[in-house]
Each structure stands twice: as structure tokens, then as C-alpha cells.
N, C-alpha and C positions, 0 to 999 in steps of 0.2 A: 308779359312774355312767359311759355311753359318752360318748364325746368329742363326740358329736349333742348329746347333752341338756346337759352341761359348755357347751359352746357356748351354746345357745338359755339358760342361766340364768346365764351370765355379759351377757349382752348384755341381758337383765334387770334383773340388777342394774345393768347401766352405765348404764341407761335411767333410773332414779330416782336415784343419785348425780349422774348428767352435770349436774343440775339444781343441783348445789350450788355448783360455783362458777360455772356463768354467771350464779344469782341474785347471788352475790356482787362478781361484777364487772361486770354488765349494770346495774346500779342505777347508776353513778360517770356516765354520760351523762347518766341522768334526772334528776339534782338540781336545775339551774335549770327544765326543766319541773315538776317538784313544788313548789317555791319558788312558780313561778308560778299554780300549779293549788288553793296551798291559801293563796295570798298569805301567805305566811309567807318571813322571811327565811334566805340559806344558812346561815350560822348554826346556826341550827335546825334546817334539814333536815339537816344535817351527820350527826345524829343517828340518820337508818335505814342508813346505811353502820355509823356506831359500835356501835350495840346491837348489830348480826348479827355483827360482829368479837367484842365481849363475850359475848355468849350462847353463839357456836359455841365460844369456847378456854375458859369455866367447862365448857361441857356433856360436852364430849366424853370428858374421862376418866370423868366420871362416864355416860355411856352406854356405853360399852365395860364399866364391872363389871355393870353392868345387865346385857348383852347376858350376861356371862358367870354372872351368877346362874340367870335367870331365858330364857334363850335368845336367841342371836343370831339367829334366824329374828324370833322375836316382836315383837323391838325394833324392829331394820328395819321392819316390816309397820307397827310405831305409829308409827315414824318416815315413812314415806310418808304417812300419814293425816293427821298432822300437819303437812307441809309443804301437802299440798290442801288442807286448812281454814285452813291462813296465805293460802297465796296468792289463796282465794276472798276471807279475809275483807279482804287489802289492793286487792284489787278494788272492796270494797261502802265502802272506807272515804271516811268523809265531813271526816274533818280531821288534823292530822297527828300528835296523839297518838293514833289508835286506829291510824293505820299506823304507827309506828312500833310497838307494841306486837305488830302480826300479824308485821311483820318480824322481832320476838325468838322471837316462832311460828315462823316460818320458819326461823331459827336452830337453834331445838333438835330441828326435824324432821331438818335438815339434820345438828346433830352425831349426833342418834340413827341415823342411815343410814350414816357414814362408818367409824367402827369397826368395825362390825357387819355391814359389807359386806364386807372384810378378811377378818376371822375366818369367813363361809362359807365364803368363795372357801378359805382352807386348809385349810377343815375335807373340803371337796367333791374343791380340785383335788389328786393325786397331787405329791408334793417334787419330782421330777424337771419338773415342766412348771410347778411355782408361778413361778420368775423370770419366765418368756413371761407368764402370765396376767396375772402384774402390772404387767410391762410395757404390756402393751395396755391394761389398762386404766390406769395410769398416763398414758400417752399421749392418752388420752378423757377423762380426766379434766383434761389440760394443755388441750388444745383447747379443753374445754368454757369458760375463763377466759379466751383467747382469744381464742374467740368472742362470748362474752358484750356487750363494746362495741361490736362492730359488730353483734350481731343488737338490743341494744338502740334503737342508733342507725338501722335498719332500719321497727324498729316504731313509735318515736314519730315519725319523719317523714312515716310509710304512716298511720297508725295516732290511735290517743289512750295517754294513760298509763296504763291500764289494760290495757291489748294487752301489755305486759313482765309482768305476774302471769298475764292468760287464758292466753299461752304453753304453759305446769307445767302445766293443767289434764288437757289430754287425754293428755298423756306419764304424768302420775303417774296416771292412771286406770290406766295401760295397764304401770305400775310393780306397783302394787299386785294388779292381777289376772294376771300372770301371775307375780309373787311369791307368791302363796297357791300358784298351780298347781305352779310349777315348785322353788324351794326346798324340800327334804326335811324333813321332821320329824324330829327327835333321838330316840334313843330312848332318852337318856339321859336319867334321873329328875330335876326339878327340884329344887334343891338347899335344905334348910330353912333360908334365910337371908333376912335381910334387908339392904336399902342402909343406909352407916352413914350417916346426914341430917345427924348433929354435924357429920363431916366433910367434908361438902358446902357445909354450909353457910359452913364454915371457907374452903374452898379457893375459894367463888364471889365471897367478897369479898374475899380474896386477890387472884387475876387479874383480878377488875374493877375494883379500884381501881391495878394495875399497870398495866394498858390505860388507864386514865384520867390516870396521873401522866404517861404519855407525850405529853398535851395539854396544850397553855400554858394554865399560872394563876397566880392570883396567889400568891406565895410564901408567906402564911400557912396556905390552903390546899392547899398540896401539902407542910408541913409534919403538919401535920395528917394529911392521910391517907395519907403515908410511914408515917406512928406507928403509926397503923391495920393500914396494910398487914404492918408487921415483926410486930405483936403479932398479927394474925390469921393469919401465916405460921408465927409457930412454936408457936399453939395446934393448928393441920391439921397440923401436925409431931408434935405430942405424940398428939395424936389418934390418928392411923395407928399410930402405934407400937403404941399399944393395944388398939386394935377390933380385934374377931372378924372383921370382914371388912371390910378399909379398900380406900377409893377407890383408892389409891395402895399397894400393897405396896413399901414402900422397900426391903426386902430385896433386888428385883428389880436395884438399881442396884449391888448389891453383883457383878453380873455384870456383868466388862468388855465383853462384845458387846453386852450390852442398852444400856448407857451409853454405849457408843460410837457405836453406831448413832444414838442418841437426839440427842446433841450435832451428830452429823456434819448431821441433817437440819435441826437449826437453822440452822448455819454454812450449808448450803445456801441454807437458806429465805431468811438473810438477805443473803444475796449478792445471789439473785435478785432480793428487792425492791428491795434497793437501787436496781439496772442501770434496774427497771420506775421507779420514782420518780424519778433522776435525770437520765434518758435525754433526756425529755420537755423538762427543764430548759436539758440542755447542747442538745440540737438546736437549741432555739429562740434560744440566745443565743449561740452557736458559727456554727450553719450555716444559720439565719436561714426555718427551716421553716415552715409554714404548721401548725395543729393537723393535718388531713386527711392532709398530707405525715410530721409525723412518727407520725399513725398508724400510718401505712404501714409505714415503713423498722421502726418497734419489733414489729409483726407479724415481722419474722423469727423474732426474737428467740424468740419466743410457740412459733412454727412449731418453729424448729430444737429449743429442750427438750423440744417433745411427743415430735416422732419420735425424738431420742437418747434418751426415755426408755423406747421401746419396743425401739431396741437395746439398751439395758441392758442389758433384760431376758435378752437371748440371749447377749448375751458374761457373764452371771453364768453360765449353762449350762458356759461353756467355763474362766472363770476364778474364782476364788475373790471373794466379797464385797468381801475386804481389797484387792486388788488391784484392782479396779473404780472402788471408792471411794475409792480414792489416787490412782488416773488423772483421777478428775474433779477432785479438787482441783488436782492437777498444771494441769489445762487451764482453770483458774478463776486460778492463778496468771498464766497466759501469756494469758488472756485479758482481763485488767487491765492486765498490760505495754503489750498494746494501746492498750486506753483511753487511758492516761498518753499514748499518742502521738497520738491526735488534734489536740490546741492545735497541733503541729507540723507533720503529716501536711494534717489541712481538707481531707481528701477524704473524699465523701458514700458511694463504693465502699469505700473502707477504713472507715468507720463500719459498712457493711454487713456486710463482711466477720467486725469485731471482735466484733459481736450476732452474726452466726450463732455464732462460737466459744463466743460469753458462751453464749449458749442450749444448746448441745449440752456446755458445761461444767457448768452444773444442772440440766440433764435426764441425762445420762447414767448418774450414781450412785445414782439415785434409787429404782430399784425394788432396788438391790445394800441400800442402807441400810431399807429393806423388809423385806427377803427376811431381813437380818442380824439385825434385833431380834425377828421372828418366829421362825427358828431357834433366839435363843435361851432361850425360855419354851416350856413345855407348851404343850400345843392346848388343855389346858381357862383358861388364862390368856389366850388370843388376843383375847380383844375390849377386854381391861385392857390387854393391850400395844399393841392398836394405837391407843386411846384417847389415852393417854401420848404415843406417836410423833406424833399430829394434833397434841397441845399444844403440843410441843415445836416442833414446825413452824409454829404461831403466835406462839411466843416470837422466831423468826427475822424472822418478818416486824414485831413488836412491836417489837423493837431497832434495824430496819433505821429507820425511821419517827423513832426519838429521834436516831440516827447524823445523817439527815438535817435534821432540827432545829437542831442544834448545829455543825455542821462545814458550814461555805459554799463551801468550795476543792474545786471538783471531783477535782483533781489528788492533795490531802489523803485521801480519799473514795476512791479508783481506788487509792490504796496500802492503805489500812486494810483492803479487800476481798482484797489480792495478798495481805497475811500473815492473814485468813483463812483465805486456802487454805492457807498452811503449816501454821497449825493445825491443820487438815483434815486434811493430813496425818500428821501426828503423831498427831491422835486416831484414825485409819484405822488403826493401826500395830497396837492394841490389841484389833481386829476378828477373833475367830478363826474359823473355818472348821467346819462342819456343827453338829451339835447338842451336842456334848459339854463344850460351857461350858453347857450347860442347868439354869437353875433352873428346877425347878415344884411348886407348892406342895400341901398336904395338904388345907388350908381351900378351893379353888377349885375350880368345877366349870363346864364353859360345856358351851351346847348349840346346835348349829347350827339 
């Protein structure tokens, strides 16, 4: 493929993903207008934030062995179809269980496109330009969550609550038809396999009732379905062992690059949220912010990890993964140190300053811990790897959310993040360089 047509169908596919997280963080505005729209209390509505958190981290490995059975073109295509018919149907919805339910529509449109988006892009783009492509989009991908709050807070002021779903409509038309057009057909044979469903079924009430302990309740109840969670964790553990074609190939972790990379994007993940959930907290009782104000100032924040995640991309061209992903933690270290000096410091420029660090300290590594768990699995594994790597990216953000929970001392908080990053580093450490830590397996077959 010429670098014209590489072009026009990555900017395709970034056109139907872009949508995935600003549905995801464009909904956090709308809550009290939905409370208000279906008289129902927060509460409740808490609920189309939480299902699209549960849907997309059960779905996604399991969309990625899909993509890898039965084609990564294919999946994508169902998966665009599937996020238009959510977002029509939370448009026409008339109360707040049928939206809530489009929204888990929208969820698994959503996981179905993300893996599977991955795996073209390396099936299509040539190793030596993979860092850059991921970069970029990487970077469109950070925007898109971004942006999300302020275009939603744009449309319900202009607008009605409906106007945050019409949005998707005419982008994911224009997703879909030029994904028919421009994504290649495989010509590799569909593989006679089928999804293993036991183990699906294992693993969806596995991580949704782990996403659920992470919500207060009452201790009889989270006793309970701890019990649940441990005995339905190590039935999908048994499981895999044994299917013909599991969700999860565990052999894969028996690769220190895959493992490492996998880890490193959580400890990312959950740094980031961290910074995004706390930030909010300390402005307003530290430096005495208005919401609007500390809109604002955490926009760097947002800003500086998109664009360091597009230089990533280009200093992975020049330097090895391992060293990338050790810089970031390194600057995830010194970028806490920071934090810790604020109570001291109470300057609104040095807040600024310490979020541009924070930001360009988790976006910088980003496309390096990419680029690393890809390197190291076959291409016919690529939508099972990159599945995996989405999960693990939502177990960062899952952790970050109980951290906050539990631990009220900002100070407490801004240290737990600094040895983070050591750890980071140390699991950096185990990152090797090109393809020759490669597992790829006999039973797996993907097709772009």
C-alpha cells in the first residue's frame, strides 16, 4: 500500500475510533442534565458512565480473538455498525434503562473497533513507520477524551441532550463507508474455529464484578461477590488452559516483553487517572478554582500527553522501547516530586508547569509500550494482543478510582504515584528490543 492510500485509511480508521473516548468522557458533563431529563436521581444515572466502563474492559479481549478468528476488517465494520445503532438508539430513548442499555451498545461497538483498529494499522503499516502511525494516532486518540468535556459542554448549552449522540451519527456513516472502501480484504482463509463462550462467559463476570467491588457497599455484599469474583477467576483460568482456542492464550505472558509492556500500560494508565481525578480535588481546595478555571488549567494536562504521545512515537524510531518507557517513568517520578511541592510552592504557574510534566510523562511512553507488546506476538495474534493491552489499560484506570477511595492525603497519593514510576521502571528493564522474544502460536490465525 502507497503512503497516499496508508494515509487516507488511517485517517479512517481514526475517524471511527476518535469516537470512542470522547463518548466516554463527553457523557461525565451530561449527568445532572440526564438526572434532569429522565427525573431520575444521580445515583442512577451514575449508571451509563459505569456500564460503558464494564462493557468496554469485559469486551475487548474478547473482540480482539474475534477480530483474530474471523478478521480484523470484519469486526471493525460490526463494530461501527454497532456503535450507529447505540447512538441512534440513545437518541430515541424514552427513559433511563433503555439508555442505559444503548450505552452498553455503544460499549461493545466501541471495544469491537479498538483492538481491531491496532491490528490493521500493523497488518497494513510497514515496522519501520509502525512507532509514527501509532503515535499519531495515539495522540487523536488522547485529544479525542480531551475534547470530549468541552464539546459535550458546547452541545448541551447550544443544543438539547440529544445533540452529544446526533454528534457519531454522521462521522460513523462516513466511518463505515469509507472503511468498506478503503480497508483491504485478507486473503487469508477464515480459520475453522470457533469463540470459546465458557470462557467468556468466565471472564465477563470476572471483570465486572471487579469494576463493581471498586464501588462502595455494603460489606456483606462485597463479600459475596469477592467469593464470586475469586471462584469465577480461576474457573477462566482453568478454562484457557484448556480450550482449543482461548480468549486469553496465557502462554503469551510467559513472554517478558508481552508482560512487561502489558504492566507498564497499566502503571501508566493508573498514574494518569489518578493526576485526572485528583487534580479537580486539590485545585479547588488548595487554589480555590472555579469548575471553569480548573477546567482549564487540567486541559494542559490532556493537551501535553496527546502531543508527547506523538513524539513517542518518533523517538521509538531513534531509541529502543526499553529506553523510552524507562524515560517516561523516570519523568512520572520527577513529576510527582513536583506535585508533593505544591502545599509549599501555591503557585498557579507552577501547578501548570507540574501538569504539563505530568502529561508529557504519560503520554510519552505510550506508543513505545504499543509498539513493545506488538513486537512481541505474531501478526496473526495482533488483535488478541492488542485486546489484552486495552484491558490492562482499564485495570490502571480501575485501581486508580479504589487508590482514590481509600487514601484522602493528597501528599500520601503524589508519593504512591513517585514509586509507581520506580516500578515502571524496573518492569521497563525486562522490555527487549525487535522481535526475537516472539511468541506466536500454531492454533491462531487473524486477518486484516
Amino acid at each position: 500500500m502507497g503512503k497516499h492510500k496508508e494515509l487516507i485509511l488511517i485517517i479512517s480508521l481514526l475517524i471511527g475510533t476518535f469516537l470512542v473516548p470522547i463518548n466516554s468522557t463527553m457523557i461525565a458533563v451530561a449527568l445532572s442534565t440526564i438526572s434532569a431529563h429522565f427525573n431520575e436521581p444521580l445515583a442512577n444515572i451514575s449508571w451509563v458512565v459505569t456500564i460503558y466502563l464494564i462493557v468496554m474492559a469485559v469486551t475487548q479481549p474478547i473482540a480482539g480473538k474475534l477480530g483474530d478468528l474471523y478478521g480484523n476488517r470484519n469486526i471493525y465494520l460490526w463494530g461501527v455498525v454497532f456503535f450507529l445503532i447505540a447512538s441512534l438508539g440513545c437518541i430515541f430513548s424514552t427513559n433511563l434503562i433503555s439508555l442505559i442499555i444503548f450505552r452498553s451498545l455503544q460499549a461493545v461497538g466501541g471495544a469491537l473497533l479498538t483492538p481491531n483498529t491496532i491490528a490493521i494499522i500493523r497488518y497494513v503499516v510497514p515496522k519501520e513507520r509502525l512507532p509514527k502511525i501509532l503515535g499519531v494516532f495515539g495522540m487523536g486518540m488522547g485529544l479525542g477524551a480531551a475534547i470530549g468535556p468541552l464539546l459535550g459542554s458546547v452541545l448541551l448549552e447550544n443544543f438539547n441532550l440529544e445533540a452529544i449522540f446526533w454528534v457519531n451519527v454522521p462521522f460513523l456513516f462516513l466511518a463505515l463507508i469509507s472503511g468498506i472502501v478503503m480497508i483491504p480484504k485478507s486473503n487469508v482463509k477464515k480459520q475453522a474455529s470457533t469463540l470459546d463462550i465458557q470462557g467468556s462467559i468466565y471472564l465477563a463476570i470476572s471483570i465486572s464484578l471487579l469494576i463493581l467491588l471498586t464501588h462502595g457497599m455494603e460489606i456483606t455484599k462485597a463479600l459475596i461477590m469477592g467469593i464470586i469474583f475469586i471462584l469465577s477467576s480461576i474457573l477462566f483460568i482453568k478454562r484457557e488452559n484448556s480450550a482449543e482456542n482461548p480468549i486469553i492464550n496465557f502462554s503469551l505472558f510467559k513472554n517478558s516483553t508481552f508482560t512487561s509492556a502489558n504492566l507498564s500500560i497499566m502503571l501508566s494508565n493508573f498514574v494518569m487517572y489518578v493526576i485526572l481525578l485528583i487534580m479537580p480535588l486539590l485545585m479547588k481546595s488548595q487554589f480555590h478554582l472555579s469548575t471553569a478555571q480548573t477546567g482549564l488549567v487540567l486541559s494542559v494536562f490532556s493537551i501535553s500527553m496527546s502531543l508527547s504521545g506523538w513524539i513517542g512515537g518518533l523517538l521509538n524510531n531513534k531509541f529502543s522501547s526499553k529506553k523510552v518507557i524507562g524515560f517516561s517513568f523516570a519523568m512520572i517520578i520527577v513529576s510527582n516530586i513536583l506535585f508533593l511541592s505544591l502545599e509549599n510552592v501555591g503557585s498557579i504557574l507552577f501547578l501548570i508547569v507540574a501538569l504539563i510534566i505530568g502529561g508529557f510523562s504519560t503520554g510519552i511512553g505510550l506508543t513505545s509500550m504499543q509498539v513493545a507488546s506488538l513486537d512481541s506476538v505474531s501478526k496473526e495474534q495482533s488483535g488478541t494482543a492488542s485486546g489484552i493491552y486495552s484491558t490492562f489499560r482499564y485495570f490502571g484506570s480501575i485501581i486508580s478510582s479504589t487508590l482514590i477511595a481509600l487514601v484522602t492525603s493528597y501528599n500520601y497519593i503524589f508519593i504512591i504515584l513517585g514509586v509507581s514510576g520506580i516500578v515502571g521502571i524496573l518492569v521497563a528493564k525486562n522490555i527487549k528490543s525487535g522481535s526475537q522474544d516472539m511468541i506466536s502460536s500454531n492454533n491462531s490465525s487473524a486477518k486484516a
